[in-house]
C-alpha positions in Angstrom: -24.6 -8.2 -0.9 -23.8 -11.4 1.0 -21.7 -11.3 3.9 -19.0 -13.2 6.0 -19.7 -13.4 9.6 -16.9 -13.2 12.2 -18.0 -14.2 15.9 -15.0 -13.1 17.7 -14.0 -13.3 21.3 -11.4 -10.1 20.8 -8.3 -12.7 21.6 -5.8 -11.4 18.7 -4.4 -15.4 17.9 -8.3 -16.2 17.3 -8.4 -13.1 15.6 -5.8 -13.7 13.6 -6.9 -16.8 12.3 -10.6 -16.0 11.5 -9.6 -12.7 10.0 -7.0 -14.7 7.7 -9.8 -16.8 6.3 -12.2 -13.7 5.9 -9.8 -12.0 4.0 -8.8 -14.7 2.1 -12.6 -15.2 0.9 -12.9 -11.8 0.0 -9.8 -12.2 -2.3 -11.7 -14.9 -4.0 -15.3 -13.0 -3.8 -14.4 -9.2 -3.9 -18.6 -8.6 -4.1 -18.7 -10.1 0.1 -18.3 -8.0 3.1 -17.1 -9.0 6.6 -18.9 -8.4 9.9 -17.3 -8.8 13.3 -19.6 -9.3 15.7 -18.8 -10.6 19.6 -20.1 -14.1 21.5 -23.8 -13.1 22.2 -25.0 -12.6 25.8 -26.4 -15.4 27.4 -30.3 -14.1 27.0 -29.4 -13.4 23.6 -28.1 -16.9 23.2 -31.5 -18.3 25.0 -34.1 -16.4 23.0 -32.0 -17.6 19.7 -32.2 -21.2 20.7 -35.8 -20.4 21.1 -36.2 -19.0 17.6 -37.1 -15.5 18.7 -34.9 -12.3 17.8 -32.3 -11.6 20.5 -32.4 -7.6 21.7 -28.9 -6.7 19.6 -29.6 -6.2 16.2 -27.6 -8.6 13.8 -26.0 -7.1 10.0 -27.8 -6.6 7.2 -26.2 -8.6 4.7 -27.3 -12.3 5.1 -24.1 -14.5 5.6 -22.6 -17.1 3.5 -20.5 -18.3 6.4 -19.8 -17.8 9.6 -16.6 -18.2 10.9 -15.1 -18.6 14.7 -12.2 -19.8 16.5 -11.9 -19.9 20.5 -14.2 -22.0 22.7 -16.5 -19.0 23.6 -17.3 -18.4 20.4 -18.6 -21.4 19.5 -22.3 -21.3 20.6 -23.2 -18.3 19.3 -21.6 -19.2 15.7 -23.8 -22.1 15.9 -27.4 -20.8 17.0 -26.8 -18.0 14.4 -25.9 -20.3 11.8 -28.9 -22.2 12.4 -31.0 -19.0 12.8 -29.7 -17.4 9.3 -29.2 -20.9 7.2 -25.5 -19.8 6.6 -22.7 -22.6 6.7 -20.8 -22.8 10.1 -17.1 -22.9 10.1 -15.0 -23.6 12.9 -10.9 -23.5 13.5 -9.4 -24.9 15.7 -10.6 -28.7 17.7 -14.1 -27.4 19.4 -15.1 -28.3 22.8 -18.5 -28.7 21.3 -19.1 -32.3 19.2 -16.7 -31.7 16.0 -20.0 -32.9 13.7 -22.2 -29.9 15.3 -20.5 -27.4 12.9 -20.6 -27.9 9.2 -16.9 -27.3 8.5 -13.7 -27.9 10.6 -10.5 -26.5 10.0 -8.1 -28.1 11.9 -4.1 -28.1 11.6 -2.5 -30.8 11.0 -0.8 -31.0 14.9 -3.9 -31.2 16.2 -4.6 -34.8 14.0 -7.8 -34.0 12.8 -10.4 -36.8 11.8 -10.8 -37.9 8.1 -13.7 -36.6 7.3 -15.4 -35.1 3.5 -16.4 -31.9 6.2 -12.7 -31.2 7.7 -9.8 -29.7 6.1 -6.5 -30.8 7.4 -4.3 -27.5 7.4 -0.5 -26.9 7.7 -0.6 -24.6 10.7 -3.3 -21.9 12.0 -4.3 -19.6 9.4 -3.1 -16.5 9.1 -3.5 -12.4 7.7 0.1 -12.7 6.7 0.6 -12.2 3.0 4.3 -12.3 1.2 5.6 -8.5 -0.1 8.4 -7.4 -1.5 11.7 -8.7 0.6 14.1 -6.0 1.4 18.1 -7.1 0.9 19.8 -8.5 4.8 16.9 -8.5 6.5 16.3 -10.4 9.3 13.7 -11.3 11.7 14.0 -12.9 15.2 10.3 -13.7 17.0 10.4 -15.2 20.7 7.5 -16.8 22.2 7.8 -17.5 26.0 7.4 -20.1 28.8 4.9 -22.9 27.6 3.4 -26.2 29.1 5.3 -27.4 25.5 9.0 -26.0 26.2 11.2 -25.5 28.7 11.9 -21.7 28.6 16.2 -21.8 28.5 17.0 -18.4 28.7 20.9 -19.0 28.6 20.4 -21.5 25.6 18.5 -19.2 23.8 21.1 -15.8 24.3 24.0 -18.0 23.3 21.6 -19.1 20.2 20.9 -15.5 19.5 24.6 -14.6 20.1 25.7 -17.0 17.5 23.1 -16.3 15.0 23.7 -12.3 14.9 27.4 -12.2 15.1 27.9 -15.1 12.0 25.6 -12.9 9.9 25.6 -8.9 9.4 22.8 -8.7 8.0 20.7 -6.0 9.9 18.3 -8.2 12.7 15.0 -7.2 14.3 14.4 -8.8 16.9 10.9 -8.8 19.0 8.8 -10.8 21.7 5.6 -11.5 22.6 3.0 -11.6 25.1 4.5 -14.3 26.8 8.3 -13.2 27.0 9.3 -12.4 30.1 10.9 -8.8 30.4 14.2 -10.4 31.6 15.2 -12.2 28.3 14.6 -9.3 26.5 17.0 -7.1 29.2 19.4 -9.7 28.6 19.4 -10.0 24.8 19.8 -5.8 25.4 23.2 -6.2 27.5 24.8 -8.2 24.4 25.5 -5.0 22.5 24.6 -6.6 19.0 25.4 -3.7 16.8 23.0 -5.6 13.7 20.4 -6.2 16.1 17.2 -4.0 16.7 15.1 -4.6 19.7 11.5 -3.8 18.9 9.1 -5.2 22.2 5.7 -6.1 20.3 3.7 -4.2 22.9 5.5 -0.8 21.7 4.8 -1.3 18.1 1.7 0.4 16.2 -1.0 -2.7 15.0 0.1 -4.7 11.6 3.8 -4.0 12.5 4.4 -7.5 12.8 2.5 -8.5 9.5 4.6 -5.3 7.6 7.7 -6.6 9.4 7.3 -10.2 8.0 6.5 -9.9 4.7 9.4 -7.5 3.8 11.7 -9.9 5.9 13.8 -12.3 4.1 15.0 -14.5 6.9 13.1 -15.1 10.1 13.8 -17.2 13.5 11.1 -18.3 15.6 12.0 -19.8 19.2 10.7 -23.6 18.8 7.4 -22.8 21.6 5.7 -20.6 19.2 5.1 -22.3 16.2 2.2 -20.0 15.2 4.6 -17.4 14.4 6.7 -20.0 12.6 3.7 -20.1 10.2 3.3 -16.7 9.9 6.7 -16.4 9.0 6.6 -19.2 6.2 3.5 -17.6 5.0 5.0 -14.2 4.6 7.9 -15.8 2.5 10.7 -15.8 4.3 13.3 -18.7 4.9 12.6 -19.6 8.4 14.4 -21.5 10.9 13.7 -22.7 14.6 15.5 -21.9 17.4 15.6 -25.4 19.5 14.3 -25.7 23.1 13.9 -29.0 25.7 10.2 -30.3 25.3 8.7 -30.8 28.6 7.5 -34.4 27.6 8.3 -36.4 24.6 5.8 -36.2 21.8 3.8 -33.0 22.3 1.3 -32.1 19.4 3.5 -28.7 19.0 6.5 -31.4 18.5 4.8 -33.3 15.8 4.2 -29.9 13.6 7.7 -28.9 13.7 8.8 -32.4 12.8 6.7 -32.4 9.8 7.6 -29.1 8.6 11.8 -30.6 8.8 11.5 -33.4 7.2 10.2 -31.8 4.1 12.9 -29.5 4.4 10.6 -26.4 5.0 12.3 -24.5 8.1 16.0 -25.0 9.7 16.6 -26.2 13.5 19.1 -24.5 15.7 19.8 -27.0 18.4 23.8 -26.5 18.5 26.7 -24.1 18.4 26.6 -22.7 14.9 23.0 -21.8 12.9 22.5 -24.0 10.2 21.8 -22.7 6.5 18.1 -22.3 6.4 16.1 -23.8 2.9 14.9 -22.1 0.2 11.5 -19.8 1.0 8.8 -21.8 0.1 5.5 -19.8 1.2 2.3 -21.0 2.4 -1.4 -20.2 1.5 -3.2 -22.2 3.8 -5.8 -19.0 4.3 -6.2 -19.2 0.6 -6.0 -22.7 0.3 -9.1 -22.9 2.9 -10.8 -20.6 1.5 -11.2 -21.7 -1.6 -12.3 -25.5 -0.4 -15.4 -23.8 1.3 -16.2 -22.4 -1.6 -16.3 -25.5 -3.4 -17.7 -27.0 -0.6 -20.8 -24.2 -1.2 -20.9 -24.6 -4.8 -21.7 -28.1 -4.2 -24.2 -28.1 -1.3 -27.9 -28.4 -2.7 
């Protein structure tokens, strides 16, 4: 059985995104398996370089790819791609030369190089997968302070305000790690009777995931476009809630102004909410996945 090696620093965006291609290669090649494995110790990473076998014992199954995504795990995903003659794949701009790995998948914010061994992708990739939408429902996902966005927490409450009242639907509404306690204490005091407060770090794991792909509408404050994917991925009409860039042009910026102009998400940047678009889901994960294996089926 072949195999598809994760090298994984344990951060859950990296996680998220290296997990979402796994899966999604497993969807296309139900016969692979996927092993996690962390960065390798330094020795480890030494007597690899040296072509000897490190002291932690690797899998079994000999891997078609492996995959990584976060800047420390980026050695070890290349010494043990070069030590087991799998492909290398990396997301996310390395800090290691780009033409070190043998695939790139980069999003499109980040304006990747043209190149025949990079894939331009709309967003991060994801775990998120569309389910059945239930009737009203409603997601609101806030992100935090960011080097990207000014963090305007009265802004954001009257957005909020606006967008519960005008619409009964029943709302969720949760944070993240980067939400400070006091917007979420605030949002509390406006006695929304359609809106839920569910604090990420009090949910069981895969809420989020369960929670977007049954969700038919979700906002996303404008700083954490990441969940903004995840919500178009999972299928559900998604709209931004707008925040002051801290300088003009920011590669978060460009993304969002990409998705608008093709109509794929709303932007609240006034009184009222405007009417959010059609759903019109992404498969980037998939998408990804099955370019590499074309990319394999073609390698000599």
């Amino acid at each position: 059985m072949a195999a598809i090696w994760v090298v994984s620093d344990a951060k859950p965006g990296h996680l998220n995104q290296s997990l979402g291609l796994a899966e999604a290669l497993i969807r296309a090649r139900p016969d692979w398996a996927v092993e996690l494995l962390p960065p390798l110790a330094y020795r480890d990473l030494l007597r690899l370089g040296l072509g000897r076998p490190g002291s932690r014992a690797l899998p079994s199954a000999p891997p078609q790819f492996i995959l990584c995504a976060g800047h420390a795990t980026h050695l070890t995903t290349l010494l043990l791609a070069r030590h087991s003659g799998a492909a290398s794949v990396v997301m996310m701009r390395p800090s290691l030369p780009l033409r070190w790995f043998d695939y790139a998948l980069l999003p499109r914010h980040d304006q990747p190089p043209r190149r025949a061994a990079v894939l331009q992708t709309e967003g991060a990739l994801n775990r998120l997968q569309p389910g059945v939408k239930t009737p009203r429902s409603g997601t609101i996902l806030l992100g935090g302070p960011s080097r990207h966005y000014h963090w305007q927490q009265p802004a954001l409450l009257a957005k909020i305000a606006a967008l519960v009242q005008s619409d009964p639907r029943q709302w969720v509404l949760s944070g993240s790690r980067r939400t400070p306690p006091a917007t979420l204490e605030a949002i509390a005091q406006l006695n929304l009777s359609n809106l839920t407060l569910c604090p990420l770090a009090a949910q069981p794991a895969g809420w989020l995931v369960e929670q977007l792909a049954h969700s038919e509408q979700c906002w996303v404050s404008c700083d954490s476009v990441s969940m903004a994917y995840e919500a178009l991925t999972a299928g559900c009409q998604t709209g931004l809630l707008a925040l002051s860039p801290t300088r003009a042009n920011n590669r978060l910026g460009r993304g969002i102004d990409w998705l608008r102009e093709r109509g794929r998400i709303a932007w609240f940047d006034g009184d009222r909410p405007p009417r959010l678009p059609p759903a019109q889901p992404l498969a980037e994960a998939d998408r990804a996945a099955a370019w590499l294996l074309q990319q394999l089926a073609c390698s000599p």
